[in-house]
DSSP file (Angstrom, degrees, kcal/mol; ACC not computed):
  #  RESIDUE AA STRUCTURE BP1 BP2  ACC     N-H-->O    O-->H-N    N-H-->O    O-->H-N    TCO  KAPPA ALPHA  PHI   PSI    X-CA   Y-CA   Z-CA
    1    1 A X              0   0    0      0, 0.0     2,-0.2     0, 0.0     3,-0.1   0.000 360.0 360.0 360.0 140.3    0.0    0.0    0.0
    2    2 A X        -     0   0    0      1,-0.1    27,-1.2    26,-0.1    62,-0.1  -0.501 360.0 -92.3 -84.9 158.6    1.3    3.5   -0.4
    3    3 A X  E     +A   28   0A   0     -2,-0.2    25,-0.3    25,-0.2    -1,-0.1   0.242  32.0 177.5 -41.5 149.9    2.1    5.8    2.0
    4    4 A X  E     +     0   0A   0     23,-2.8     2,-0.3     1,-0.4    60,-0.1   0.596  64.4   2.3-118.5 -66.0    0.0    8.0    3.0
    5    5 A X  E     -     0   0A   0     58,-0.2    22,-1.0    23,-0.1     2,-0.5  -0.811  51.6-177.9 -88.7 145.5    1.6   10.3    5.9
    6    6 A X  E     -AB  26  62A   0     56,-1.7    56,-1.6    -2,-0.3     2,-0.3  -0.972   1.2-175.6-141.0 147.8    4.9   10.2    7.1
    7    7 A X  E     -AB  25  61A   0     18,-3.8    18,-1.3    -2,-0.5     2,-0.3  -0.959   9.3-169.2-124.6 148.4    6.4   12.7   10.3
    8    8 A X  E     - B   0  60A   0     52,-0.5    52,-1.8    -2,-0.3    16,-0.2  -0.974  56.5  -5.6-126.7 133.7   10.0   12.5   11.3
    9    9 A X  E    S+     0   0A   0     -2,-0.3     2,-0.6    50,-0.2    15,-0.2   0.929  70.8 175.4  49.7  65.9   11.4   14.1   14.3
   10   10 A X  E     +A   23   0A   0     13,-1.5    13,-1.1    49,-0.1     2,-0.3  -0.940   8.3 173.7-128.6 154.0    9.0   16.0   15.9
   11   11 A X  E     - B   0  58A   0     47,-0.9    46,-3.4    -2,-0.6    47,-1.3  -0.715   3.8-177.8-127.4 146.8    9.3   17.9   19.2
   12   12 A X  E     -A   20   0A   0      8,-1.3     7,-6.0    -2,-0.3     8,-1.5  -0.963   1.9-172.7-157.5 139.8    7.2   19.7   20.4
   13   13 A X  E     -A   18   0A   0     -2,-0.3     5,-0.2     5,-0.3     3,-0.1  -0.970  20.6-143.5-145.4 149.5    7.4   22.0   24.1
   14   14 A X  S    S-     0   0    0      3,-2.1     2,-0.4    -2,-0.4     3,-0.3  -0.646  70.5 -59.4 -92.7  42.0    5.1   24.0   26.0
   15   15 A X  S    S-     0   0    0      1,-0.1     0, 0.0     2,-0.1     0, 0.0  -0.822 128.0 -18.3  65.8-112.6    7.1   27.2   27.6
   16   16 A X  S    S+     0   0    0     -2,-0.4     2,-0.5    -3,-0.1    -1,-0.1   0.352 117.4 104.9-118.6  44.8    9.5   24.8   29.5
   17   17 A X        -     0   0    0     -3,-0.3    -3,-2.1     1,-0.0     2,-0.9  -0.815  64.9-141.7 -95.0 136.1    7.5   21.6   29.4
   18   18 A X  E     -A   13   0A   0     -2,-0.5    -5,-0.3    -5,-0.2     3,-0.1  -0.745  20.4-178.8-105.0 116.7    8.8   19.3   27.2
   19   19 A X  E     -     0   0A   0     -7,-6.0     2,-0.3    -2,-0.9    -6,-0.2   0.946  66.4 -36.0 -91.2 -25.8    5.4   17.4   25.4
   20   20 A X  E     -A   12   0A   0     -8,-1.5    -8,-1.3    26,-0.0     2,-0.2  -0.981  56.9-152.5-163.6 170.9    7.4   15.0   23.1
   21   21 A X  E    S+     0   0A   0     -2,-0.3   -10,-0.2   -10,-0.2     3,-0.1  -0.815  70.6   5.8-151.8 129.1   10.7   14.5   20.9
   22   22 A X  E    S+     0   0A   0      1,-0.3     2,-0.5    36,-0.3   -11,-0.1   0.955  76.9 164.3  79.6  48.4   12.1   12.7   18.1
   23   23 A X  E     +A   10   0A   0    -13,-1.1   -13,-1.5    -3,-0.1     2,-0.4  -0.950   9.6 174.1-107.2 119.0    8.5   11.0   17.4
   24   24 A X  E     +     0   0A   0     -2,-0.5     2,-0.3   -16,-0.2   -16,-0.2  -0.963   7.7 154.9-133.3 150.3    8.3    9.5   13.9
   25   25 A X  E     -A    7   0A   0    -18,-1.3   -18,-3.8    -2,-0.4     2,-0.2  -0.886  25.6-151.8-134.6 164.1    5.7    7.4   12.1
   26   26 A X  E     -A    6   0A   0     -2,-0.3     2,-0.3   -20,-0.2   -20,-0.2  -0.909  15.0-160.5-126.8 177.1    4.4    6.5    8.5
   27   27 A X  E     -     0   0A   0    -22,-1.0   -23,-2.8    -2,-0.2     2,-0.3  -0.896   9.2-142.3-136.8 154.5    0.9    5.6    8.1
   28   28 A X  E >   -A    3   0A   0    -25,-0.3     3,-0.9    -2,-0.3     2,-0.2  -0.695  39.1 -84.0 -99.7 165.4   -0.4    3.4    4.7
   29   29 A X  T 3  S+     0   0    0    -27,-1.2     3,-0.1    -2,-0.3   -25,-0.1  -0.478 121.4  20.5 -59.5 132.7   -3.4    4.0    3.1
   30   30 A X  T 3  S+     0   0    0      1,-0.3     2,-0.4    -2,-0.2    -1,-0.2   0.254  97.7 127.0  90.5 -16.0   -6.0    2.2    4.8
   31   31 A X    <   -     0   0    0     -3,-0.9     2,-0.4     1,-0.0    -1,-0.3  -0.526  44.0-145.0 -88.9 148.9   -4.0    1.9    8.2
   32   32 A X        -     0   0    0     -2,-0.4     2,-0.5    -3,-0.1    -1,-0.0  -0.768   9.1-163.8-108.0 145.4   -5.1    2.9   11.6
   33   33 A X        -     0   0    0     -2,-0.4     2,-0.3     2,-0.0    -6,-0.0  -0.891   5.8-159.8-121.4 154.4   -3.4    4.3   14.5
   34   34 A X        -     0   0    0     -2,-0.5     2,-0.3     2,-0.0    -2,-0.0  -0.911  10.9-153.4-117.8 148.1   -4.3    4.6   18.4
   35   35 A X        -     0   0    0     -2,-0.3     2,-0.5     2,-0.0    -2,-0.0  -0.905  20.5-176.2-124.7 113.0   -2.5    7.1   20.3
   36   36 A X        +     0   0    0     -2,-0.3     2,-0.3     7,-0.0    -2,-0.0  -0.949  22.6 101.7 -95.3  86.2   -2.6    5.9   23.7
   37   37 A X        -     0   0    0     -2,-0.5     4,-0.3     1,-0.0     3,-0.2  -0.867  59.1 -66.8 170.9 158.0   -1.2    7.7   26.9
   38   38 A X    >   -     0   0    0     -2,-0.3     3,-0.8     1,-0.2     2,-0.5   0.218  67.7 -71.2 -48.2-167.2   -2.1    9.9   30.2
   39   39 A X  T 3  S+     0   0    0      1,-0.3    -1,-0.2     2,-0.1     0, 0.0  -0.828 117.2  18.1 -84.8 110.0   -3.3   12.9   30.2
   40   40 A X  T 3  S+     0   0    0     -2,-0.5    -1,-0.3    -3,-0.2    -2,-0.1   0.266  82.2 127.3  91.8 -12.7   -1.0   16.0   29.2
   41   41 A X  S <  S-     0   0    0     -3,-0.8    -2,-0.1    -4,-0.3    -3,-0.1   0.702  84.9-104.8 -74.5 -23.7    1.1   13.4   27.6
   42   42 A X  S  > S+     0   0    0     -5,-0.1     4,-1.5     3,-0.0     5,-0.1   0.703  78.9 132.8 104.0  18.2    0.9   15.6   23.9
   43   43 A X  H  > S+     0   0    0     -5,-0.2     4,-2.5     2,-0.2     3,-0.5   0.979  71.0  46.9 -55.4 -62.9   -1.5   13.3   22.1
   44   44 A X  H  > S+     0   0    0      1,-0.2     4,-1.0     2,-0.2     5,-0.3   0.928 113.9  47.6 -16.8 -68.5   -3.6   16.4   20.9
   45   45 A X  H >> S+     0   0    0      2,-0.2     4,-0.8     1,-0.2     3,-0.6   0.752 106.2  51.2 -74.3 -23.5   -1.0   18.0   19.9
   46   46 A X  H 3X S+     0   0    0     -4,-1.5     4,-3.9    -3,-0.5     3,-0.3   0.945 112.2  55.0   7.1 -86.3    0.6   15.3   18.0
   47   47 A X  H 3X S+     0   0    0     -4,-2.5     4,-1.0     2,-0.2    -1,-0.2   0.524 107.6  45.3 -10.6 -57.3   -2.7   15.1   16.6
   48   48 A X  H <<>S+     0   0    0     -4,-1.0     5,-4.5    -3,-0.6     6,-2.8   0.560 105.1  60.1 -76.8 -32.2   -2.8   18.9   15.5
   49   49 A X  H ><5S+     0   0    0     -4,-0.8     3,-1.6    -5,-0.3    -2,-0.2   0.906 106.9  50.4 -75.4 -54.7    0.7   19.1   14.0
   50   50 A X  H 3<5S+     0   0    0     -4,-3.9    -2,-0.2     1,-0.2    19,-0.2   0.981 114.0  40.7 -68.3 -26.9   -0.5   16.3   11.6
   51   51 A X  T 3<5S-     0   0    0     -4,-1.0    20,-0.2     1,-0.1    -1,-0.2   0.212 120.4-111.9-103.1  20.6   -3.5   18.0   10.5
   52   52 A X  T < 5S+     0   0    0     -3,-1.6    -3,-0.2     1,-0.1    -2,-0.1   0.562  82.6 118.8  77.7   8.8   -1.7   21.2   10.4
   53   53 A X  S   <S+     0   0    0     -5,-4.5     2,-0.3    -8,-0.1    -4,-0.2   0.590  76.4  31.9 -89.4 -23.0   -3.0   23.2   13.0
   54   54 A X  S    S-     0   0    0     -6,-2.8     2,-0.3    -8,-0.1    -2,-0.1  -0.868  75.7-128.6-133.4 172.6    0.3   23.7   15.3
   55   55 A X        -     0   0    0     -2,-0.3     5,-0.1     5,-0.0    -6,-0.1  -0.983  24.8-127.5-130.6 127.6    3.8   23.8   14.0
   56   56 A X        -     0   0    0     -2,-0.3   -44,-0.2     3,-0.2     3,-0.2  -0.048  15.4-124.2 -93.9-167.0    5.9   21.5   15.8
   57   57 A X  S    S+     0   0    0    -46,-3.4     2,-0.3     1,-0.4   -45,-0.2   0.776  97.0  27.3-103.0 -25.0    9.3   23.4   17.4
   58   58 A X  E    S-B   11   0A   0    -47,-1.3   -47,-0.9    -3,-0.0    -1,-0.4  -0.897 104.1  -1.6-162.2 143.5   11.1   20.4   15.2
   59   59 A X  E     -     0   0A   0     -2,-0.3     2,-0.4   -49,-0.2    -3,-0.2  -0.420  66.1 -80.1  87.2-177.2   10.8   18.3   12.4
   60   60 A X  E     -B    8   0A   0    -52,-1.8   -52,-0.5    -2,-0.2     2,-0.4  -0.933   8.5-153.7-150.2 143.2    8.1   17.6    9.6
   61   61 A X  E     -B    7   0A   0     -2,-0.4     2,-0.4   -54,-0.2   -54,-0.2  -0.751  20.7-168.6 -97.9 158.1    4.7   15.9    8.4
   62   62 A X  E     -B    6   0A   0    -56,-1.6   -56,-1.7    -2,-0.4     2,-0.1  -0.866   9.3-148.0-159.0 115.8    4.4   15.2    4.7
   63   63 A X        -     0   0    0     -2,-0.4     2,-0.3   -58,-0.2   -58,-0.2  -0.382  25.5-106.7 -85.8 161.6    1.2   14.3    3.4
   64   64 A X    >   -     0   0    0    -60,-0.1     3,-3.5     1,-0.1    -1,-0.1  -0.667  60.9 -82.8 -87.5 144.9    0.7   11.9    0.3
   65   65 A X  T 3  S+     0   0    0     -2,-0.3    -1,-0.1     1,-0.3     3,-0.1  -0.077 120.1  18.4 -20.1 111.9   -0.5   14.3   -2.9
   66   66 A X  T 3  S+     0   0    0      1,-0.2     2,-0.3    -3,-0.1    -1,-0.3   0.425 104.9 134.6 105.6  -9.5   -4.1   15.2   -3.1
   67   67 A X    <   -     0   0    0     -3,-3.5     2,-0.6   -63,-0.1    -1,-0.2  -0.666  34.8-164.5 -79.1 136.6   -4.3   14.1    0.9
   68   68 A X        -     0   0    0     -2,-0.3     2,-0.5    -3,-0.1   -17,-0.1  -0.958   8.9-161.3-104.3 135.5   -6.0   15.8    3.7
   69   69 A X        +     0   0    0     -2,-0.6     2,-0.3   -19,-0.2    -6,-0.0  -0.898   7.7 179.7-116.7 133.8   -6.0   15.8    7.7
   70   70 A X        -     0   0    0     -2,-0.5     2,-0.5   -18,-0.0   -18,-0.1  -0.896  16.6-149.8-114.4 140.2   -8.6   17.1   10.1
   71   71 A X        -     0   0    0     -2,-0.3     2,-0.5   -20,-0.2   -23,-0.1  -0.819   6.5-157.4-109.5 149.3   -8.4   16.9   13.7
   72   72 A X        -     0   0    0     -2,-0.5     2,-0.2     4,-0.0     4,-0.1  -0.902  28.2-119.8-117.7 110.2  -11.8   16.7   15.5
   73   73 A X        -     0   0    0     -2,-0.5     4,-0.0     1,-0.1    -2,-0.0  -0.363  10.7-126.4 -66.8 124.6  -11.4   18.0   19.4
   74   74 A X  S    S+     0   0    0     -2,-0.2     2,-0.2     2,-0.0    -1,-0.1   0.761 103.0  54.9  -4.4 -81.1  -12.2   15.8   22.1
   75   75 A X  S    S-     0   0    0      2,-0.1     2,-0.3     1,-0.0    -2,-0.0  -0.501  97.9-133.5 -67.7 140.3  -14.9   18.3   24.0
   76   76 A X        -     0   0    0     -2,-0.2    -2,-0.0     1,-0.1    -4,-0.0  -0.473  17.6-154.7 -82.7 169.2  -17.3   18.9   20.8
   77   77 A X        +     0   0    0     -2,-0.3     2,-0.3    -4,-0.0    -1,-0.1  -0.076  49.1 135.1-128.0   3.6  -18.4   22.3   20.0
   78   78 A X        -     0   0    0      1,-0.1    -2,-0.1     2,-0.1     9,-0.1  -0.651  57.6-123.7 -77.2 116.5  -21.7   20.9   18.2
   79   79 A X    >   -     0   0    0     -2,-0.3     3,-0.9     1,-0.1    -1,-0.1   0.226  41.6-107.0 -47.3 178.2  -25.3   22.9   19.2
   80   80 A X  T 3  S+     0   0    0      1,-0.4    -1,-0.1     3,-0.0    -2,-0.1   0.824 113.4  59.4 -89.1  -5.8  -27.3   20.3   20.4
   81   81 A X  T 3  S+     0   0    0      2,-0.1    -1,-0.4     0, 0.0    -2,-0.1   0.323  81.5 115.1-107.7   2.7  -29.6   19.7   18.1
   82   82 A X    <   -     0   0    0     -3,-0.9     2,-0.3     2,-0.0     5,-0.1  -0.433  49.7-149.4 -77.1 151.7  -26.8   18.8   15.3
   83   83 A X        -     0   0    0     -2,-0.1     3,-0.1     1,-0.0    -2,-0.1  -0.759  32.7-101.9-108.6 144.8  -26.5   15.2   13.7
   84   84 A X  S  > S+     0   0    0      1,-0.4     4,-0.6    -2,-0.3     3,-0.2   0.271 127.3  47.8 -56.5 -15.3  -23.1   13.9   12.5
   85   85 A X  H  > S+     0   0    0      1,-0.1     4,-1.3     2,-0.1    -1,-0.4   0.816 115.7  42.7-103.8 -17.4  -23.9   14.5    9.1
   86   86 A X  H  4 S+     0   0    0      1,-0.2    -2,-0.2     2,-0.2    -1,-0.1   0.366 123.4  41.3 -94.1   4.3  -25.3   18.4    9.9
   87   87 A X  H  > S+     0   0    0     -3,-0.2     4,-1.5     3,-0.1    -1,-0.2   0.764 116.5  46.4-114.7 -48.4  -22.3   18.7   12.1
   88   88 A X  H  X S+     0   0    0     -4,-0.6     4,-2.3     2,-0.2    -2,-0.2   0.787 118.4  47.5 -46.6 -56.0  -19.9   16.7    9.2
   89   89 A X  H  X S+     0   0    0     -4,-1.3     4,-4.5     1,-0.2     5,-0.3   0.945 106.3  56.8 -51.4 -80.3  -21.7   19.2    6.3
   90   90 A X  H  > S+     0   0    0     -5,-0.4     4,-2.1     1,-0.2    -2,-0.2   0.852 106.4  47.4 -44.4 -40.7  -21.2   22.3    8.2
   91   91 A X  H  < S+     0   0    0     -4,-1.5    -1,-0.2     1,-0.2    -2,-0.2   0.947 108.1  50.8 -69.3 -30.0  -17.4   21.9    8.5
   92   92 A X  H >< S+     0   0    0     -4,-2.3     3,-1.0     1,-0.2    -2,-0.2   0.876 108.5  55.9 -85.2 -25.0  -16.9   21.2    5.2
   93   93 A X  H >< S+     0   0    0     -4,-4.5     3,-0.6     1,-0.2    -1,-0.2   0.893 111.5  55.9 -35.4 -49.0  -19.2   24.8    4.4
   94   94 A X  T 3< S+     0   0    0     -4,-2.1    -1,-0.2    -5,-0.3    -2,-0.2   0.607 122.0  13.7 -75.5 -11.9  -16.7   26.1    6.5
   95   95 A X  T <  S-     0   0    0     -3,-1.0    -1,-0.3     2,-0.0    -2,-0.2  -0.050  89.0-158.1-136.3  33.3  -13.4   25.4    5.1
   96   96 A X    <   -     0   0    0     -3,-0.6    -3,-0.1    -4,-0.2     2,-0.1   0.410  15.7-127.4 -40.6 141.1  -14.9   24.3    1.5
   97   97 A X    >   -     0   0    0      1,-0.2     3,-2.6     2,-0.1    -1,-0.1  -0.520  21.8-113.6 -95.0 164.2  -12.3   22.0   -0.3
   98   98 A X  T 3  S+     0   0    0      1,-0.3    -1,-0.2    -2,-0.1     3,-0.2   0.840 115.6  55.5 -56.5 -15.2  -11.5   23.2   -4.0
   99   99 A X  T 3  S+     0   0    0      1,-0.2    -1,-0.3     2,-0.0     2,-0.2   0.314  87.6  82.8-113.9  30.6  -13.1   20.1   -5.3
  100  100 A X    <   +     0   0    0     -3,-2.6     6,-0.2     1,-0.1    -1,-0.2  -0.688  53.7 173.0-104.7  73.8  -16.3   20.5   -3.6
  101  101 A X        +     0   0    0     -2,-0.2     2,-0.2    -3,-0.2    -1,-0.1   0.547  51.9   4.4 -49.4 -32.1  -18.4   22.7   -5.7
  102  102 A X  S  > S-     0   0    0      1,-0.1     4,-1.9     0, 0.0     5,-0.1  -0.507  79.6 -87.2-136.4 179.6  -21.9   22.9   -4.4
  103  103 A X  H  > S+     0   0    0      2,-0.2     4,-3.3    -2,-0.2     5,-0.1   0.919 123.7  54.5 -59.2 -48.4  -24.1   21.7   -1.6
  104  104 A X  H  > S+     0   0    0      1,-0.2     4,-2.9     2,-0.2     5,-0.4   0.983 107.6  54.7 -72.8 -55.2  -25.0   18.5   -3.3
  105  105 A X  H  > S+     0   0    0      1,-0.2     4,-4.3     2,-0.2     5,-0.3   0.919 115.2  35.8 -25.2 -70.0  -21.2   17.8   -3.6
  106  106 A X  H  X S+     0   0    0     -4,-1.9     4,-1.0    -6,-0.2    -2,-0.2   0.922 110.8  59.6 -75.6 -21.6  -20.5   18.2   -0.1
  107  107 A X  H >< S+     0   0    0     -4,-3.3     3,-2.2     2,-0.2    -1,-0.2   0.977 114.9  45.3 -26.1 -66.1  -24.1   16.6    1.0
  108  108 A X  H 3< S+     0   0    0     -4,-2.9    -2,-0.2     1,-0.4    -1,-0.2   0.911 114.2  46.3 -76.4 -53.1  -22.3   13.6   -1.0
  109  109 A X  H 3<        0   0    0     -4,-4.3    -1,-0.4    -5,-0.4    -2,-0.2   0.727 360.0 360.0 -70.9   4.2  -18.8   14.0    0.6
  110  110 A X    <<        0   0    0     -3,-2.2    -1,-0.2    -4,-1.0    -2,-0.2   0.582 360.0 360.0 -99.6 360.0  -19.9   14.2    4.1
């Protein structure tokens, strides 16, 4: 299978808390990970660095061509009345990808 992500070396610190270093993975297409560990441990953030949302203090992710990562945060932010596809729908309204043209498109990707 081909790759899909791969990260090398990354560190990442808090002022002078240190949350991880010298973590690297690849992931294939189709493979799953767990991230596993207490609380405060830098799983989140891990998390955030692949899907691009922090910038780790060292090292790099590199996504396969044409790929994307989202992080979803633990506590949800969803009103209450949303359903997983109204919540799913909404995000993708919100950041629309270039190859979603319309509503029906993203109805149909979500």
């Amino acid at each position: 299978m081909p790759v899909a992500l791969t990260a090398q070396g990354l560190s990442k610190t808090f002022g002078t808390r240190l949350l991880f270093t010298g973590v690297s993975l690849g992931l294939d297409e189709r493979e799953r990970l767990a991230l596993i560990g207490p609380n405060g441990s830098g799983k989140s953030t891990l998390l955030k660095i692949i899907a691009g949302l922090e910038t780790p203090d060292s090292g790099s992710v590199m996504l396969r061509k044409g790929l994307r990562a989202a992080y979803i945060a633990q506590a949800d932010a969803f009103p209450e009345s949303s359903t997983v596809i109204s919540a799913v729908t909404s995000s993708l309204n919100d950041a629309r990808p270039p190859h979603l043209h319309d509503d029906h498109e993203i109805e149909l990707a979500a």
